[in-house]
Steps between C-alpha positions, in 0.01 A plus 500: 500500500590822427649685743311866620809716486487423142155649438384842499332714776170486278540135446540449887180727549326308275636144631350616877149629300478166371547278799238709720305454169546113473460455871188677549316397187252244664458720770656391774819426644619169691809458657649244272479798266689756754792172522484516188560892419775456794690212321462660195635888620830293698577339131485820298635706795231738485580724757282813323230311428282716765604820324416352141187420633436830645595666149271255292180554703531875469579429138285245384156549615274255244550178298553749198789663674639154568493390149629809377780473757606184343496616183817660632682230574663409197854329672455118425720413856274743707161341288581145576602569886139663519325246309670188717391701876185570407438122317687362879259684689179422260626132549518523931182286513625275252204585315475869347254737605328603153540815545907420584510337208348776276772751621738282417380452126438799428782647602706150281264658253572829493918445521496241237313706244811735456 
């Protein structure tokens, strides 16, 4: 995996968007999901990930601000590092959450179109 010093600040804002996004898709959150998120913020030493967070929800109020947010993504690395979190997370139940699993696509989707 990709490490995060290797990706931009947007990319990292984007990254922390998208796991709040994943993770809160079916509404609620369970604690394998917070092990999870902690396992997964140790192995990408994600120390900022609070801050990105902080910067995305001021930024990114609607699904239509999301989308267009990844349309801004355009680094493969930082694409495929987003794309295998938020596909880990839809996959904590073993089963995806539809709604998981439509973020997911569409974002596979909307990357792989380019």
């Amino acid at each position: 995996m990709t490490d995060l010093k290797t990706m931009s600040h947007q990319e990292k804002v984007f990254l922390a968007g998208c796991i709040k996004t994943v993770i809160l898709a079916h509404g609620d959150i369970e604690a394998p999901e917070l092990e999870d998120l902690d396992r997964i913020y140790r192995r990408l030493d994600f120390h900022d990930y609070e801050q990105c967070l902080s910067e995305f929800e001021r930024e990114i109020p609607d699904r239509e601000a999301f989308y267009a947010a990844a349309k801004k993504i355009d680094n493969p690395a930082a694409q495929d590092v987003i794309l295998s979190v938020a596909y880990e997370l839809s996959m904590q139940s073993g089963i995806p959450d539809g709604t998981q699993e439509n973020i997911v696509e569409n974002l596979s989707k909307l990357w792989r179109q380019g």
